[in-house]
C-alpha positions, 0 to 999 in steps of 0.5 A: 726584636731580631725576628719582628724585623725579619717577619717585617722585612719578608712581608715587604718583599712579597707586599703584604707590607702591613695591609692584612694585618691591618684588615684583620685589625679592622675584623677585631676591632669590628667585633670588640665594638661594633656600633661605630661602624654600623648604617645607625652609627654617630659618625655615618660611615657607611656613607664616607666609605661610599664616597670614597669608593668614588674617588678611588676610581676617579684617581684610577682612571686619572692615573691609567694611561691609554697609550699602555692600554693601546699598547697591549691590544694586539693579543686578541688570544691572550685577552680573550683567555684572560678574561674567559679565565675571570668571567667564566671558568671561575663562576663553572668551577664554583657552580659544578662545587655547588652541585657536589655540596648544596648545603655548604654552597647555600650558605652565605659563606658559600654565596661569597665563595660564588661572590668571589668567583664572579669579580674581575682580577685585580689592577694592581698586584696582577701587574706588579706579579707579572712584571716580577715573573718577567711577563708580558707587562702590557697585556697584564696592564690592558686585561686587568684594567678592562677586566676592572670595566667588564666586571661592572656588567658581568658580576651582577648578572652572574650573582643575579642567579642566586640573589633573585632567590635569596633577595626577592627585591633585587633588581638587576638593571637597578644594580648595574646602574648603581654601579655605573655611577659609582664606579664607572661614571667617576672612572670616566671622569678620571680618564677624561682628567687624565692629561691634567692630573697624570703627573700629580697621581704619579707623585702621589702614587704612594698617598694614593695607595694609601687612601684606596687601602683606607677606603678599603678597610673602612669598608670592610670594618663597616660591613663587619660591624653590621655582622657582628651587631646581627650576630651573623657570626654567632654559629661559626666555629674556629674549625669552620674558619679553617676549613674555610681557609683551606678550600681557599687554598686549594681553590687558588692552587688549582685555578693557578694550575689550570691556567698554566695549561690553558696556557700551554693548551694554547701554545702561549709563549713564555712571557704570555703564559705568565699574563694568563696565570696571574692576571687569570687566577687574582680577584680584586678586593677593592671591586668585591668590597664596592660591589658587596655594599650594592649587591647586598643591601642587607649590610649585615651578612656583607662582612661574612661574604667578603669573608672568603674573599678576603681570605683568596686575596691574602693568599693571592698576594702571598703565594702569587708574589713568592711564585713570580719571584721564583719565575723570574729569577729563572729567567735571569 
């Protein structure tokens, strides 16, 4: 039908392609049976989702060349607000909210919002953004690879303010460890094989896109099924989900306006305050749903703390990518 291949053509050009709609897909099928995916599960796949994860970051540091890096290391300012912006603005912002409503916050859906708020910004979709809008592309590439390092230490120590409560046997050094080895070891390795295999990821960009949106997805299916095997979801109305989307909403806008006047605040030029407001305002879903499986041992309320995050990417990708059209466009 004419307005199918409409919808399909819009979703392409601001790259929601089909990946959200396959995680909502995965949401569905998660609840119609979830003891597939489930730790006791016939298949184990908790545990292949785990390895993946590794390769994931293999393949990135394979593919991420330093010399883009060095390039985009000059802009001390610029950096220092971008990752300010991720690790520090966010997580206020979320923790003032909480003090305004302690009952919402101190729910699980509201330990996701916290969740969402402590992870660094997204690789992928902030460069494509900022080179859409006409950005300083180099220091997009160098701040969201580093925000991608940096996180690995600073997100368990921001959510170790409330897990210490919430989970007596968290443990921090235990966490960044676990991290280390799955994320950052694997990263390493990539980058020291980047000379070998640069030029094989660069013919596999597109394969490769699409193992990262599998693992993804079997993550997130997983993490679901445990939710709904323990009925984690048994207490939510339609109406919360709604609320929930539209504190999401606001919650973008208003992170997405106060970066452009920091920007301004700082006197960045044109191309750097585009840097700041996309690379400042993404949150990576690939590193929530890594860093959920450890931070939250108990798989069963994973798939309601990814909830919102999952929530802040689609609108991210959607808004983020029809405002970095509109900017380019007027910059001709």
């Amino acid at each position: 039908m004419d307005w199918i291949s409409k919808l399909t053509s819009y979703c392409s050009k601001i790259r929601l392609n089909t990946f959200l709609f396959l995680l909502l897909g995965a949401i569905v099928l998660a609840w119609l049976y979830p003891p597939i995916g489930i730790s006791e599960g016939i298949l184990h796949l908790p545990k292949i989702a785990g390895y993946g994860v590794s390769l994931i970051f293999f393949f990135y540091g394979a593919k991420l060349s330093t010399e883009q890096l060095l390039h985009g290391i000059g802009k001390w300012r610029l950096h220092l607000a971008v990752q300010l912006a991720t690790f520090l603005l966010f997580p206020l912002i979320i923790l003032l909210a909480r003090q305004l409503f302690p009952e919402y916050l101190s729910s699980s859906l509201g330990m996701g919002i916290f969740f969402l708020a402590t992870l660094p910004s997204t690789v992928s979709s902030s460069v494509v953004m900022v080179s859409l809008a006409k950005g300083d592309l180099a220091s997009a590439i160098f701040n969201a690879s580093i925000s991608s390092i940096i996180g690995i230490f600073i997100t368990p120590l921001w959510m170790s303010q409330i897990l210490v409560d919430a989970q007596p046997d968290f443990e921090l050094s235990r966490t960044i460890g676990i991290l280390c080895l799955q994320v950052l070891a694997p990263l390493i390795l990539g980058l020291l094989a980047h000379k070998k295999l640069y030029n094989w990821t660069i013919r596999n960009k597109n394969n490769l896109q699409y193992f990262d949106q599998t693992v993804i997805l079997l993550i997130i299916y997983t993490s679901f099924c445990e939710s709904f095997s323990n009925d984690q979801f048994g207490n939510f109305a339609a109406i919360e989900i709604l609320k929930l989307g539209l504190l999401m909403l606001l919650f973008f806008l208003g992170v997405f306006f106060l970066m452009n006047q920091l920007a301004i605040l700082f006197g960045f030029k044109r191309e750097e305050r585009i840097t700041l407001i996309f690379c400042g305002s993404k949150k990576s879903l690939v590193q929530g749903a890594v860093m959920g499986k450890v931070l939250f041992p108990n798989q069963a309320i994973l798939g309601v703390v990814l909830l919102p995050l999952m929530i802040y990417h689609a609108l991210q990708l959607l808004i983020g990518s029809t405002i970095a059209k509109s900017m380019g466009a007027k910059k001709g």
